[in-house]
C-alpha positions in Angstrom: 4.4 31.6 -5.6 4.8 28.0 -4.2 3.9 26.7 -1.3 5.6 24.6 1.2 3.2 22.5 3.5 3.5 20.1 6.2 2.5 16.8 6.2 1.3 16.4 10.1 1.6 12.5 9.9 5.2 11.8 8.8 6.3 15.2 9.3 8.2 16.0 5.9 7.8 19.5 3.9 6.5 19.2 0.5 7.1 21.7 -1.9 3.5 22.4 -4.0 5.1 23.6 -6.9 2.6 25.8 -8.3 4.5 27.5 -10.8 5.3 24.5 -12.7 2.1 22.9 -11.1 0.2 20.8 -14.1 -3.3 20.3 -14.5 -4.6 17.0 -13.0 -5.7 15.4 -16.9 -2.2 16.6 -18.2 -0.9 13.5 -16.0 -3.2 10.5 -18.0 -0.5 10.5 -20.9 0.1 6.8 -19.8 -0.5 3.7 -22.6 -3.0 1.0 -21.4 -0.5 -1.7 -22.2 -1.7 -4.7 -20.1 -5.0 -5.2 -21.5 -3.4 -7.2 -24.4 -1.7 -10.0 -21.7 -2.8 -13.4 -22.2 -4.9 -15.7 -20.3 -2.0 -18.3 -19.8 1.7 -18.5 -20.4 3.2 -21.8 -20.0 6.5 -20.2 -18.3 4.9 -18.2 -15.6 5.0 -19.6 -12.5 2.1 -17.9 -11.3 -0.7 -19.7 -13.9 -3.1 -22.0 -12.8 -1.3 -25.6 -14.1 2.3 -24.1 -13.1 2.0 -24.5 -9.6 5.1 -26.9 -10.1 6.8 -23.9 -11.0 6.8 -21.8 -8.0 7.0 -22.9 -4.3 4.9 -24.6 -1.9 1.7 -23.1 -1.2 1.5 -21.4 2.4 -2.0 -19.9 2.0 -4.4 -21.2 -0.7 -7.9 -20.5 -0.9 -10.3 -22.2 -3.4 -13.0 -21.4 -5.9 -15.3 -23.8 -7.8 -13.0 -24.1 -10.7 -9.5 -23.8 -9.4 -8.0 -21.8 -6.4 -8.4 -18.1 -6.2 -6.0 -17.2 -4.3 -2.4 -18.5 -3.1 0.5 -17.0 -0.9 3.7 -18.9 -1.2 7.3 -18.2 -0.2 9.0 -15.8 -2.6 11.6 -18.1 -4.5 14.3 -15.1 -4.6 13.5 -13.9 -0.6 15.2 -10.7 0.7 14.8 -12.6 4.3 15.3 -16.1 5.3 12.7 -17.7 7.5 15.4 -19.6 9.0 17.6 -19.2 12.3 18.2 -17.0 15.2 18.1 -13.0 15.8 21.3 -12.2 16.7 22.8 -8.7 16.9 26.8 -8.4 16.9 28.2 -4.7 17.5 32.3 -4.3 16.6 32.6 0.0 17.2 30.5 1.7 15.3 29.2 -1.4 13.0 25.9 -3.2 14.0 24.2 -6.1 12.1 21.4 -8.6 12.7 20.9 -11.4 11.6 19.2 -11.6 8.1 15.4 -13.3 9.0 13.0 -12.5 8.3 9.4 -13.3 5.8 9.5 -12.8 2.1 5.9 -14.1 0.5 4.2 -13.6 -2.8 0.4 -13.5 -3.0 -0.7 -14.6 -6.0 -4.1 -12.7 -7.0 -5.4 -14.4 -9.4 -5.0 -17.4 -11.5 -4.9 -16.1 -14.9 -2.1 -14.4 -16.5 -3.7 -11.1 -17.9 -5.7 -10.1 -14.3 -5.6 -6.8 -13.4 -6.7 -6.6 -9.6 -8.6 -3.2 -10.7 -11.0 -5.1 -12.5 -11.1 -8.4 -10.5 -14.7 -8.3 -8.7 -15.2 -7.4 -5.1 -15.7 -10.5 -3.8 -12.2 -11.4 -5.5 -10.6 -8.7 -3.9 -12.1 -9.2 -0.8 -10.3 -12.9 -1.0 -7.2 -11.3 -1.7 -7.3 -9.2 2.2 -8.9 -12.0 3.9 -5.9 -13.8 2.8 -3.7 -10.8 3.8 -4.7 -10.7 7.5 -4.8 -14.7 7.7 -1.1 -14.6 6.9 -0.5 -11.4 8.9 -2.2 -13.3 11.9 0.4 -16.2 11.7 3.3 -14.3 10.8 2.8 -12.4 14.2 3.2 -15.2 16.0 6.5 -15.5 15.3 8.6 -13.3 18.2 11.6 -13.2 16.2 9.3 -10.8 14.0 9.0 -6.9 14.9 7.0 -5.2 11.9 5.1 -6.8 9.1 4.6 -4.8 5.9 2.0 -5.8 2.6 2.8 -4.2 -0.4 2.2 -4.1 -4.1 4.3 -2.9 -7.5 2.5 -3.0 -9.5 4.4 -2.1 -13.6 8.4 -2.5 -13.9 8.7 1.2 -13.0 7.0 0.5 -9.5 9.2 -2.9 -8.9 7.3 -5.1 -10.5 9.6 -7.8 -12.2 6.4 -10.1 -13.0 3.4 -9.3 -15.4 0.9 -11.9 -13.4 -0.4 -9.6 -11.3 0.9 -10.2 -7.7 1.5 -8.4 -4.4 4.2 -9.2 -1.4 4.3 -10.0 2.3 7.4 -8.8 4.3 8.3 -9.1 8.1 11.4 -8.3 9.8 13.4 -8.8 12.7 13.7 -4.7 13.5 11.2 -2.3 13.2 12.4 -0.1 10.1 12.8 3.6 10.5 9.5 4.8 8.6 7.5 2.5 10.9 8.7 4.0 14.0 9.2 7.8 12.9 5.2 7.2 12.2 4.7 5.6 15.3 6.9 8.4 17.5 5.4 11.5 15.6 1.7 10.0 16.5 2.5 9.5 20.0 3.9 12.7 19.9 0.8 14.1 19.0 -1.0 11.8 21.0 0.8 13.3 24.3 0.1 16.6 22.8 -4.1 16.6 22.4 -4.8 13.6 23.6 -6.3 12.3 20.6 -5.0 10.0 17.7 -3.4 12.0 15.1 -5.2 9.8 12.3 -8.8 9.9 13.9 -8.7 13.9 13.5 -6.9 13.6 9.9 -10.1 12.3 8.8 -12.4 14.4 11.2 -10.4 16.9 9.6 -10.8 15.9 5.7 -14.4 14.8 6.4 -15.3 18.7 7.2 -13.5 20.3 4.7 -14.4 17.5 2.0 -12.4 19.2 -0.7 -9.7 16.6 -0.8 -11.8 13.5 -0.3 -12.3 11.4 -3.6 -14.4 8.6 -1.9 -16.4 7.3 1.3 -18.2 4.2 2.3 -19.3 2.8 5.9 -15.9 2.0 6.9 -13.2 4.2 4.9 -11.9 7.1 3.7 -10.2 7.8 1.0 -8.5 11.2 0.4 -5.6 12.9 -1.2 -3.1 14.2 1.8 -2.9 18.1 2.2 1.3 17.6 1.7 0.8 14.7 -0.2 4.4 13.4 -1.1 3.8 13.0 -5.0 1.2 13.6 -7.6 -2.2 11.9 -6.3 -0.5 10.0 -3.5 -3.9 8.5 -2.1 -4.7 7.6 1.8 -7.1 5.2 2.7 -8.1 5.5 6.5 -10.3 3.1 8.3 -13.1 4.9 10.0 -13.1 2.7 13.2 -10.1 3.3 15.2 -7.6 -0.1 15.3 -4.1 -0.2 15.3 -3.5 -3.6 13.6 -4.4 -4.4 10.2 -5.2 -8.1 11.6 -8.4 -6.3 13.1 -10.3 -5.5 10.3 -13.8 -7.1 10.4 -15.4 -8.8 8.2 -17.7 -5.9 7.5 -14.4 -4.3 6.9 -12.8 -6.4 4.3 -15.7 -5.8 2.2 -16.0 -2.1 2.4 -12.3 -2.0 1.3 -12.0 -4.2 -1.5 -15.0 -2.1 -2.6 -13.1 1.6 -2.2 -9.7 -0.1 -3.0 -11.4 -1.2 -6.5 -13.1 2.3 -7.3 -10.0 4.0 -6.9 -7.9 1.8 -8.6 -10.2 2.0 -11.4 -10.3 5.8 -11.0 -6.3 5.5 -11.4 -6.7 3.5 -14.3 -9.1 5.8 -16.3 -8.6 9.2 -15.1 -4.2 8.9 -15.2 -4.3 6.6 -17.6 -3.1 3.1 -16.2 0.0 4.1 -14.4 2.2 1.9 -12.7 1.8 2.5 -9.1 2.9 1.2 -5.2 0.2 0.5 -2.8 1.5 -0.8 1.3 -0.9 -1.2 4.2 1.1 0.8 7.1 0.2 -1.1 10.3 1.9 -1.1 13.5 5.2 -3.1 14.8 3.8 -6.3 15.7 4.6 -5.7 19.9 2.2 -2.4 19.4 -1.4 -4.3 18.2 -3.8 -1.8 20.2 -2.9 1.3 20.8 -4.1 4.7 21.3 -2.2 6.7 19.1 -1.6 4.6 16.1 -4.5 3.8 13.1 -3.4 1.4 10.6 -4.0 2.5 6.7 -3.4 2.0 2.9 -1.3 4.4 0.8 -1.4 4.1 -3.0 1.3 6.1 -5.0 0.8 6.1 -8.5 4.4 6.8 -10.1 3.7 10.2 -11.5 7.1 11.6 -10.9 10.7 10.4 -10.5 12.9 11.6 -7.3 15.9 13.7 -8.7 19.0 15.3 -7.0 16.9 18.0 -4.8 14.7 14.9 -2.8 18.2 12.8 -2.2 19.8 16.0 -1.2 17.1 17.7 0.4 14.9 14.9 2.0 12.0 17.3 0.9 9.5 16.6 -2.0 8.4 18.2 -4.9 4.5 17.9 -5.8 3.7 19.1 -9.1 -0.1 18.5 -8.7 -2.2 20.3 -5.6 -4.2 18.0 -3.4 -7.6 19.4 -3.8 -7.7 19.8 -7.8 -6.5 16.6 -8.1 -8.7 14.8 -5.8 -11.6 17.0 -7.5 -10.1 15.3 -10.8 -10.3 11.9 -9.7 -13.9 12.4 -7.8 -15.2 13.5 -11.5 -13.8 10.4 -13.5 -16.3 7.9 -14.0 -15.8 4.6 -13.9 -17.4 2.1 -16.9 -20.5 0.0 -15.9 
């Protein structure tokens, strides 16, 4: 029979489909297709020499051979930087004014990088340059929530090959940020405790859904994870705002955020996947009740009719044998 659990953080019901349930290997039917990219393409705007290509640089951090790392303003933005925040009401219609931020970070300069296999240090680059952008973008008032993401594979949103990721504000704090926020001060009022802090007391004990640990994060497969091997990475150290990890910090997760990535890649067979770091609005930096995280989502599954109708998920994987599965793939030296 199936069971339906709760997930405690967001509060939605997921259906562990166990009759149609597969076995965690069953998913890695996935072709490795991006090892054959090249180094350079001379129309990607992304390449080291195209910089003419794409826009000004905003962020750019050097190496000893060309720049590592560069965040400019996305050419095709969702949100304009410029102008007012203005709300107009007529009845029942509300709108704001479209500002907002709409940045790429560029991860690498060659064409056929995959950030799984880009070293630590290189990854570590790519957050420091993450909360230096964060940190600037908060200073902005007109700007309530700030959201880093990555699509990684055209099935994931990715319309570029160069391997990239994105850097969003916006003038509202969206509904998933603040039904996150309200459900852990719920919960907060409740015990008296943050909701996340215990989720990882929690995993920590039990262990069986864990796939990794290091000094400063966990990583663990949710007990009503959404979708097949939807990951969670929790800081250890209790901060609300991703603009407070340490330095100690950024290296412990460029470290875990490259081991699982690589277990992705080998144990499910390079799927395309999403990864955000959920922090809180930007008027909310320390709190009691809120712990900022990542979530990777590997796109195992498609949404159909029941999850639009419904708002409920179907998992056809269950948490502990596939975090088991992922704990046992080992990674090439």
């Amino acid at each position: 029979m199936s069971e339906i659990r709760r997930n405690i953080i967001t509060r939605d019901w997921v259906i562990m489909a166990t009759e149609r349930a597969k076995r965690p290997h069953e998913f890695g039917s996935f072709k490795k297709v991006r090892e054959s990219l090249p180094l350079y393409k001379d129309n990607c705007p992304f390449c080291v020499g195209n910089e003419h290509l794409s826009t000004k640089d905003i962020i750019r951090i050097e190496g000893k051979d060309s720049w590592k790392v560069r965040i400019i303003p996305n050419k095709y933005p969702a949100l304009s930087p410029e102008g007012n925040r203005e709300r107009h009401t007529s009845g029942l219609q509300q709108t704001i004014s479209g500002i907002g931020v709409h940045d790429v970070v560029i991860e690498s300069p060659n064409h056929n990088a995959i950030l799984a296999f880009l070293s630590i240090e290189d990854i570590a680059e790519i957050i420091r340059a993450y909360k230096q952008r964060y940190a600037q973008i908060r200073q902005d008032r007109r700007m309530e929530a700030i959201v880093i993401f990555k699509n990684y594979g055209e099935s994931a949103g990715s319309s570029l090959e160069h391997t990239h990721s994105q850097i969003a504000a916006t003038p509202v704090v969206p509904p998933q940020f603040r039904d996150r926020v309200e459900e852990a001060i719920r919960y907060f009022d409740d015990h008296g405790d943050c909701i996340f802090c215990r989720t990882i007391i929690d995993e920590i004990a039990l262990s069986s859904r864990i796939i990794l640990e290091n000094g400063s994060f966990v990583a663990f497969i949710p007990f009503a994870a959404l979708t097949p091997f939807h990951i969670w990475v929790f800081p250890r150290i209790h901060k609300s705002s991703f603009e407070d990890i340490s330095e100690e910090e950024i290296q412990d997760l460029a470290s875990i955020l490259k081991k699982i990535l690589l277990k992705i890649y080998y144990g499910l067979g390079d799927p395309d996947y999403n990864y955000t770091i959920r922090s809180s609005p930007t008027a909310d930096r320390e709190t009691r009740y809120f712990h900022w995280y990542v979530s990777i989502i590997p796109k195992m599954s498609k949404q159909a009719g029941f999850e639009m109708g419904t708002g409920m998920y179907i998992n056809s994987s269950i948490p502990e044998e596939s975090a088991e599965y992922l704990r046992s793939i080992v990674i090439p030296e």
